[in-house]
C-alpha positions as CSV (number, residue, x, y, z in Angstrom):
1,X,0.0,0.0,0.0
2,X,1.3,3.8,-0.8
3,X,2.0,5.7,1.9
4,X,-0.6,8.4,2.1
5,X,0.1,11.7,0.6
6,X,1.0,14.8,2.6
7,X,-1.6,17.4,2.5
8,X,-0.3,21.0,1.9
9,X,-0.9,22.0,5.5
10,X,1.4,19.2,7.1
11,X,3.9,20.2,4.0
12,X,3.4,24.0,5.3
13,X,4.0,22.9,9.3
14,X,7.2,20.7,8.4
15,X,8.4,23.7,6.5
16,X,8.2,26.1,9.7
17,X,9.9,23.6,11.9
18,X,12.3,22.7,10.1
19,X,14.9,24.7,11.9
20,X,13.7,22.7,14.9
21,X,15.9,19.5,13.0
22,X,14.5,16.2,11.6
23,X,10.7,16.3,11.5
24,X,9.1,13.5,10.2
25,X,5.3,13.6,9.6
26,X,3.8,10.0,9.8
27,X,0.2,9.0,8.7
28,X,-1.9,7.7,12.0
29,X,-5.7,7.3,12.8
30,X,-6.8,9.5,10.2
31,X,-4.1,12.6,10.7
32,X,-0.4,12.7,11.1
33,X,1.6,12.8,13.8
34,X,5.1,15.1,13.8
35,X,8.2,13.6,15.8
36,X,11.8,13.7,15.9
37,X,13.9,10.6,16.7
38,X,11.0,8.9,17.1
39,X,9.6,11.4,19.8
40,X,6.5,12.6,19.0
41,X,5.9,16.3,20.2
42,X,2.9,17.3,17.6
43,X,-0.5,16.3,16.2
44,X,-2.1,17.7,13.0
45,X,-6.2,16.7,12.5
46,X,-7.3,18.5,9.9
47,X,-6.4,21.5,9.4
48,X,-5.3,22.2,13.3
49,X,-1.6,21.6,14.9
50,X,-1.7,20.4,17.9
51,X,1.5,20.4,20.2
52,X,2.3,18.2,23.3
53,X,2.0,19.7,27.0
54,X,2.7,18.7,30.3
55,X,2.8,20.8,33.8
56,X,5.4,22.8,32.3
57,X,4.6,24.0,29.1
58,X,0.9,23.5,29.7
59,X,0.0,26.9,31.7
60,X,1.5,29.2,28.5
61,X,-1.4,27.5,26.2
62,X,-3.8,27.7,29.4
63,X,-3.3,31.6,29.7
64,X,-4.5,32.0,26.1
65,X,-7.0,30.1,26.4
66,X,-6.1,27.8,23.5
67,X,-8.0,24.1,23.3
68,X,-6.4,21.4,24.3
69,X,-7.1,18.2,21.5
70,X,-10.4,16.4,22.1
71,X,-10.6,13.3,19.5
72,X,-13.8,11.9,20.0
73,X,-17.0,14.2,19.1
74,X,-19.1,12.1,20.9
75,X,-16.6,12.5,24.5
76,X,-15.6,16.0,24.9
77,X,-14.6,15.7,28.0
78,X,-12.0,13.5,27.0
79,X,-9.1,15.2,26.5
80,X,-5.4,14.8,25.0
81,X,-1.9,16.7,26.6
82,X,-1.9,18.5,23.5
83,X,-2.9,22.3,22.3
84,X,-3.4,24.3,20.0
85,X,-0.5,26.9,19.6
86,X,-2.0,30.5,18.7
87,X,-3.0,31.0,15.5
88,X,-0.6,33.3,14.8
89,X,2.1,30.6,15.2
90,X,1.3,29.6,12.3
91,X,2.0,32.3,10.3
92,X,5.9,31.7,10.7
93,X,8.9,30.0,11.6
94,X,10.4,32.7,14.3
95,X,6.5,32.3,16.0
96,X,5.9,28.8,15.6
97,X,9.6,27.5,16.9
98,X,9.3,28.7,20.8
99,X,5.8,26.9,21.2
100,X,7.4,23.5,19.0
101,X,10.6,23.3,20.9
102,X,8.6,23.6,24.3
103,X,6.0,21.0,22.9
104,X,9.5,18.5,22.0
105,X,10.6,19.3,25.3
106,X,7.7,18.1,27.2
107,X,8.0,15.0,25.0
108,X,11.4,14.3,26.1
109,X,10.5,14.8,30.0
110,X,7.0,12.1,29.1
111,X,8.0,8.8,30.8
112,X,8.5,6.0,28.5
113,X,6.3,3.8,27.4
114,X,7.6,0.0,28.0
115,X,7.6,-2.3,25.0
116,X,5.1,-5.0,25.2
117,X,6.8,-8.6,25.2
């Protein structure tokens, strides 16, 4: 099977991160999901980025009161660690790059997840 082609939007969010280093954009559950070494820091449904948060990073996206990711339209109360940077962030590189590197960060400080024997 092909792999599934890149919309322009993911084309348009790998090309403002790319100073960030390596992003790969990979094709799950119906969107993509943005990582680097295998650490994924980013979500894109639709046409919406979505960046991971923890108690660190979380508070910035809190004060603007941007939505955190809620996949199931039937449960909106459950909720995903990730939000949605500003939407100026979007626009370019030198906006989007402090709220990607924070979102990688809080990737790298997410406990690992055990392989399954």
């Amino acid at each position: 099977m092909a792999p599934r082609p890149q919309p322009p939007f993911v084309a348009h969010i790998l090309e403002l991160m790319e100073p960030l280093g390596p992003v790969v954009a990979r094709s799950m559950f119906g969107g993509w999901g943005l990582s680097i070494d295998g650490m994924t820091f980013a979500l894109i449904a639709g046409e919406e980025l979505y960046l991971k948060t923890d108690d660190r990073n979380r508070p910035a996206f809190e004060a603007l009161g941007l939505p955190p990711f809620a996949p199931f339209a039937d449960q909106p109360d459950k909720k995903m660690n990730y939000h949605m940077p500003p939407a100026e962030a979007l626009e370019d590189a030198d906006s989007l790059l402090p709220w990607a590197r924070g979102a990688f960060e809080a990737a790298l400080r997410a406990p690992r997840k055990g392989r399954k024997k």
